[in-house]
C-alpha positions, 0 to 999 in steps of 0.5 A: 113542345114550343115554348111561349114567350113573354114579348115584355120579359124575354130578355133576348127578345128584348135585346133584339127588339132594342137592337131593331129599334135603336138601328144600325150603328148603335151599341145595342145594334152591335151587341145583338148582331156580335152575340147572334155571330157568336151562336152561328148567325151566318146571313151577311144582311145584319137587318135580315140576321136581327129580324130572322132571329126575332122572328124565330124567338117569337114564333117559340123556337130556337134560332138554329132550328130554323132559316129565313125564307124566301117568302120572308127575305122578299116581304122584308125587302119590300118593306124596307124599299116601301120605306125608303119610298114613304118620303116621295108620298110626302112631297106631292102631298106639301106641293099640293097644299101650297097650290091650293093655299096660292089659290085660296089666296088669290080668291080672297085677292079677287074678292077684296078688289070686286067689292072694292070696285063695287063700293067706288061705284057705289058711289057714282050717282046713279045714271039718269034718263037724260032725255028726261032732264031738262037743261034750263040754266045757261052757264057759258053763252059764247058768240065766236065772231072775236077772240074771247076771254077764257078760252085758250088756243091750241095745236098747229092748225091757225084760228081765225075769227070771221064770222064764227071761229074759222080754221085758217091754212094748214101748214106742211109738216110730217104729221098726216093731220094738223088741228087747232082747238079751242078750249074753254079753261074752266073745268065742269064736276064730272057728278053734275049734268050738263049740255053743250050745244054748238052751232056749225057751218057746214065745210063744202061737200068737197073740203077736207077739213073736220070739225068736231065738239069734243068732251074730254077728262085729260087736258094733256092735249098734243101739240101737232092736232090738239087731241087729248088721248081720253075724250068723247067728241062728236065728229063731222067730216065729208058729209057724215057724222061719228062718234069717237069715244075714249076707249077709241072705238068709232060709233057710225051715225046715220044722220045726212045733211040735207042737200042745201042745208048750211048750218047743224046745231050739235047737243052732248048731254052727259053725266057721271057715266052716259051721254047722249049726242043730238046733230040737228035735233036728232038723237045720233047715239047714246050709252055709256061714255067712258070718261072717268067718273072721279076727273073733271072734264073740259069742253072745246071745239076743233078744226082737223085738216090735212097737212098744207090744206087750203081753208075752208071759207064755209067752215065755221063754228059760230057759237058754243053754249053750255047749260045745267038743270035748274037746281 
């Protein structure tokens, strides 16, 4: 009859228990396998002697009634191999909690800069209708027949005054284009609305020369044309009239000069975010017009002409004036 074992009290099962625990190379590991030799332990695996003895012990038998089986040694081998293994499932686990902790934060990155946006636009003044506000107070009323005060002269292309601000012969150079602006030295608070309003005589039908009302918030202008790299600017040129705006795109309009037709008058009316643009009393374009919302901005008039162009005697901005709502 086999015996029953106390798994607490049994002092070889104990030992063996100790032996397994404590691993290889310790003394209780040295102590049971020498003393497992001594009674004719003959597998060469120490692990396979120690768990086959224990195995024997607690199953109530003696250690040499009965061997290990194959079913036992390949249990035991995918045990150890699964043990082995376990680090492997660890890696994947860390390497995925810290992809999903680079996402959170990126999220919360994300999140932060939004509402950051949101609140600086919050800020802005709300857009208005500007077909609805009426610009009644004159600021800047301008008779361009004479060098004026306050305005200061740029790029290559000459200006002269004769009846009107004229640009004069363009001289010969590398660049495709050559300009002259003129431009007025006083800033205007992007919050506030304001109107320009410039009269123009038409270059002739054949002329090269372009002419242009232009808005812009970085008065870093170049030094061969006179163009700033962030501006609106109303635009005629052989007949046909366009909008540049500061993100660089073309706007098209449909307006026509009519077949006598000598002089336009050309209205911008802008506020913090929007603009609407009038060329002889008609409405050429509207929307928003991407000039910074936190600079001030600055308002001028400019000539564009091939380079070594002839001037165009009929060109001529005659004068310029600048008006805001009446408070």
């Amino acid at each position: 009859m086999a015996r029953t074992l106390d798994f607490q009290s049994d002092p070889q099962l104990i030992a063996l228990t100790d032996a397994l625990r404590a691993g290889p190379g310790s003394p209780q590991w040295r102590e049971a396998v020498n003393r497992l030799r001594a009674q004719g332990g003959d597998q060469a695996d120490e692990y396979l002697l120690l768990c086959t003895a224990r195995e024997h012990l607690a199953s109530g038998r003696n250690y040499r009634e009965i061997h290990a089986s194959l079913g036992f040694s390949r249990k035991l081998l995918q045990a150890v191999e699964q043990e082995h293994a376990a680090p492997s499932r660890i890696a994947p686990t860390a390497g995925m909690i810290a992809l999903l902790c680079g996402v959170v934060v990126i999220a919360v990155l994300a999140s932060l800069g939004y509402f950051v946006w949101r609140s600086s636009e919050a800020n802005w003044p709300p857009r208005q209708d500007l077909s609805q506000v009426y610009f009644t107070e004159t600021v800047l009323d301008e008779r361009l027949d004479d060098a004026l005060k306050g305005w200061r002269r740029l790029g290559t292309l000459p200006l002269r005054f004769e009846k009107g601000l004229a640009a004069g012969d363009a001289p010969a150079g590398d660049a495709e284009f050559v300009g002259g602006a003129l431009l007025w030295e006083q800033s205007v608070l992007p919050s506030k609305p304001m109107q320009i309003e410039a009269t123009l005589r038409l270059p002739a039908p054949e002329s090269n020369t372009v002419a242009q009302v232009f808005v812009t918030d970085d008065p870093s202008f170049s030094d061969a044309r006179a163009t700033s790299p962030h501006e609106l600017a109303w635009t005629y040129r052989a007949g046909a009239v366009s909008i540049a705006l500061p993100s660089g795109r073309i706007e098209a309009s449909q307006f026509k000069p009519g077949p006598k037709q000598q002089t336009i008058e050309v209205r911008i009316q802008f506020d913090a975010q929007s603009a609407a643009i009038y060329t002889g009393g008609k409405r050429v374009w509207t929307g928003a017009h991407g000039l910074s919302a936190a600079k001030p901005r600055f308002i001028g008039v400019r000539f564009l002409a091939p380079a070594g162009e002839k001037a165009d005697p009929a060109a001529a901005f005659t004068s310029i004036q600048l008006k805001k709502p009446r408070p």
